[in-house]
matplotlib code that plots the C-alpha trace (Angstrom):
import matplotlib.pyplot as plt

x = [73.6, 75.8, 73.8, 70.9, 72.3, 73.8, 69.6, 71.0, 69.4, 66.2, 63.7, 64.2, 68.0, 66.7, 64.2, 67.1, 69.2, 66.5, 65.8, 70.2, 70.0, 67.7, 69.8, 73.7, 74.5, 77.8, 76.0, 73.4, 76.9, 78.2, 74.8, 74.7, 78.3, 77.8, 74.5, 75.6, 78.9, 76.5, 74.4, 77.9, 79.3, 75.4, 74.0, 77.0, 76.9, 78.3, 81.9, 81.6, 82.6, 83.6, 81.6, 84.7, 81.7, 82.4, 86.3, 85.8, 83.7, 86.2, 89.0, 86.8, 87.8, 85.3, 84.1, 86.7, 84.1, 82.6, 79.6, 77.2, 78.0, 77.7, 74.4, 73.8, 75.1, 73.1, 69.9, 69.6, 69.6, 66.2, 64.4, 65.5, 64.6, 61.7, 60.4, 61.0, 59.1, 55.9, 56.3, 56.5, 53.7, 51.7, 52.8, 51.8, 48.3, 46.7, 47.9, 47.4, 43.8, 42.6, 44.2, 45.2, 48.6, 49.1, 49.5, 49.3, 46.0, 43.9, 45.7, 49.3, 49.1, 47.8, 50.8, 52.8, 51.4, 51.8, 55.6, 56.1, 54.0, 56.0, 59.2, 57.9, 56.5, 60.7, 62.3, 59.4, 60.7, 64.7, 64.1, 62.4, 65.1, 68.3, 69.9, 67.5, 68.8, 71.7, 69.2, 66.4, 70.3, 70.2, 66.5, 66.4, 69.5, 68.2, 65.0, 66.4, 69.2, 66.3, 64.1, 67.3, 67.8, 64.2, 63.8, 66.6, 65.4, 62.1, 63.5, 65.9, 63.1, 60.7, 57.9, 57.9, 59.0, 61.7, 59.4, 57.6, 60.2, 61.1, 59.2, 61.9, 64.6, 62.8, 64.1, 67.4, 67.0, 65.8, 68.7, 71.0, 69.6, 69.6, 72.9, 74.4, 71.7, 73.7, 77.3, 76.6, 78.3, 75.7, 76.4, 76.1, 73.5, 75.4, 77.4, 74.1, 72.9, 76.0, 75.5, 72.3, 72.7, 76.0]
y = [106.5, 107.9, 110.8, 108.5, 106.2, 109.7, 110.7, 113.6, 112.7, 114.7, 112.9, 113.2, 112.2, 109.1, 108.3, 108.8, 106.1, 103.8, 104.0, 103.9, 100.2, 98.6, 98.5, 98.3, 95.1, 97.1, 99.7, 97.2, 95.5, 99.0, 99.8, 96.4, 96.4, 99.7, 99.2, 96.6, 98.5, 101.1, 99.0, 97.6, 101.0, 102.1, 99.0, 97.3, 96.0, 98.6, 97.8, 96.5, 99.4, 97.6, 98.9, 100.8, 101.9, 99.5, 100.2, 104.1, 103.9, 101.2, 104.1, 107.3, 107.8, 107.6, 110.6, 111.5, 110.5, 107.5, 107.6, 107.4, 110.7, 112.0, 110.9, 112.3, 115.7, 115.9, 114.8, 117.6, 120.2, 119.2, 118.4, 121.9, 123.6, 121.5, 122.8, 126.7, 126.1, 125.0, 127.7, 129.7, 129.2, 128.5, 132.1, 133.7, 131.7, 134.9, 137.8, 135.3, 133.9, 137.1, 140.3, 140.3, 142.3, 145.0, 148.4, 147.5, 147.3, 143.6, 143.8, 144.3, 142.1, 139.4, 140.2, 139.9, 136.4, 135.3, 136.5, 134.0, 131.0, 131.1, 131.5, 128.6, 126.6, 127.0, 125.6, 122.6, 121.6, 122.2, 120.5, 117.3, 117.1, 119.3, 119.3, 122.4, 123.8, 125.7, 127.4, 128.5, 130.4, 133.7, 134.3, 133.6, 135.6, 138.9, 138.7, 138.0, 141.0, 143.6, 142.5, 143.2, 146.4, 148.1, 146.4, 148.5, 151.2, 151.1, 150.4, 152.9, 155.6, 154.5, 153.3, 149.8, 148.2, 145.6, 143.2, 143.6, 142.6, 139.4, 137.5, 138.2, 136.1, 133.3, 134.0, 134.5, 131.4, 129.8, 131.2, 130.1, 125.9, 126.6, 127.7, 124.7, 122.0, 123.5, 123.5, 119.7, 117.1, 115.1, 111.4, 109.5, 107.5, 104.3, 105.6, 106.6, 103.4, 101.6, 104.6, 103.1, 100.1, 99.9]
z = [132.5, 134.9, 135.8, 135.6, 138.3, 140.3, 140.4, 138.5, 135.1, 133.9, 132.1, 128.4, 129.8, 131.0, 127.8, 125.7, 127.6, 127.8, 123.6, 123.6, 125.7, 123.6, 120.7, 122.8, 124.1, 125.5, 127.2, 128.6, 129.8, 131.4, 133.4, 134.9, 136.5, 137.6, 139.0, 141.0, 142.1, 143.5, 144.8, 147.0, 147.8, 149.3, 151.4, 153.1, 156.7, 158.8, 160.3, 163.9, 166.6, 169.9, 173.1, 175.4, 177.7, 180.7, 180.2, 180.2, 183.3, 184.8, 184.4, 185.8, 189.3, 192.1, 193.6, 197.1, 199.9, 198.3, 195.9, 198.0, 199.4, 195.8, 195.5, 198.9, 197.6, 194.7, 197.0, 199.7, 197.7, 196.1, 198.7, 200.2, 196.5, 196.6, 200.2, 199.2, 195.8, 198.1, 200.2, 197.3, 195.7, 199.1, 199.6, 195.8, 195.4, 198.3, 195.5, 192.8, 193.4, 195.4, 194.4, 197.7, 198.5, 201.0, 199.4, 196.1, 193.5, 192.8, 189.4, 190.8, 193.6, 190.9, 188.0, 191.4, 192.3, 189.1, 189.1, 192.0, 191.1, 187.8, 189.8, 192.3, 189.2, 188.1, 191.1, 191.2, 187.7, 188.7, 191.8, 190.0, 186.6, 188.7, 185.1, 184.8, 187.5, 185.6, 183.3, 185.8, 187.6, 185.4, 185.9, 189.6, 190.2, 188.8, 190.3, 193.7, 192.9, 192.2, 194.9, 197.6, 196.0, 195.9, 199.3, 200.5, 199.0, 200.3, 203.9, 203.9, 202.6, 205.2, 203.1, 203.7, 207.3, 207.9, 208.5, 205.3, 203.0, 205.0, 202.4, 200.1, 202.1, 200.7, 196.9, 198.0, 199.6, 196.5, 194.5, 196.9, 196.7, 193.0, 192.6, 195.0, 192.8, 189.2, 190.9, 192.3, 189.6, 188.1, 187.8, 184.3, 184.1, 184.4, 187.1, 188.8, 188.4, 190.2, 192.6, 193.7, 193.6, 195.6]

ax = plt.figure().add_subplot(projection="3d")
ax.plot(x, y, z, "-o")
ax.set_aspect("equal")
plt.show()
C-alpha cells in the first residue's frame, strides 16, 4: 500500500492489495490515514513570501547625474547604431541585388552584400532590443579587425586606393556604437519605468 500510494507499485502489487482490503478492516484503517496524510503533505497553500521589490529599489542608488541622463545615455547610441545599420544596408543592397562590386565577380560581390546586410540586419536588431548588443560584439569586432588588416594590406601593396577602402570606416564605426550600446548600464524595468516617468 505504500508503494502503491509512492506510484511505485506494479500492477499485480496493486491487485494483491486491493483482494488484502477487502477482507482487513486494519489495513482499510492504515490506507485511509495515510492517504489523507499524503494528500496534506502534497496540496497545501503555499506559505506567503512578502514582496521586498519596492524596498530593494528604494535602497539602489540613483545613477550620479540624475536618471534621466541614464536614459539619455542608453538612447544616443541607438539612434547612432540605428543610422549606420541603414547606411549599411543602403550601401550592401547594389552588390546584394546586382552583383555589382568593383573588381570582384556577380557571385562575390553578392556573398559580399549579403555579408553586410546580415551585419546591418545585426545592428537593426541591437539597436531596437540594446540587450543584444553584447552578443552581436564578438562577431562585429572580427569582421571589422580583418577588414582593417586586408585593407592595409591591399593599400600598402598598391592594389586597391585609399579611397576605396573608406567604406570600411563605417564597420568600425558600427563596432564602435555597438561596443558603447553593451558597456551602457541597462535600467530594470521598474527603474526604467520611474525613469520615464519622472
Amino acid at each position: 500500500m505504500s508503494a502503491r500510494l509512492d506510484g511505485e507499485a506494479s500492477e499485480l502489487d496493486a491487485a494483491a492489495a486491493d483482494a488484502h482490503l477487502v477482507g482487513c478492516a486494519e489495513c482499510r484503517a492504515f490506507e485511509g490515514s495515510a492517504t489523507a496524510l499524503l494528500r496534506s503533505l502534497r496540496v497545501r497553500p503555499a506559505e506567503p513570501v512578502p514582496d521586498l521589490t519596492a524596498a530593494i529599489l528604494a535602497k539602489v542608488p540613483a545613477p550620479s547625474g540624475g536618471r534621466g541622463r541614464v536614459a539619455t545615455a542608453r538612447e544616443w547610441p541607438r539612434y547612432a547604431l540605428f543610422a549606420v545599420a541603414l547606411t549599411q544596408l543602403l550601401l550592401a543592397l547594389p552588390a546584394l541585388l546586382l552583383g555589382h562590386d568593383p573588381g570582384t565577380s556577380a557571385h562575390v560581390a553578392r556573398e559580399l552584400g549579403s555579408w553586410d546586410v546580415a551585419l546591418g540586419i545585426g545592428l537593426l536588431v541591437a539597436a531596437w532590443q540594446p540587450r543584444r548588443a553584447a552578443g552581436l560584439l564578438p562577431f562585429a569586432a572580427a569582421l571589422a579587425a580583418a577588414l582593417a588588416v586586408t585593407a592595409a594590406f591591399d593599400v600598402a601593396g598598391g592594389r586597391v586606393p585609399i579611397a576605396g577602402e573608406a567604406h570600411h570606416v563605417l564597420d568600425v564605426a558600427g563596432l564602435a556604437v555597438l561596443w558603447v550600446l553593451a558597456r551602457t548600464p541597462t535600467l530594470p524595468p521598474r527603474a526604467r519605468a520611474r525613469v520615464t516617468t519622472a
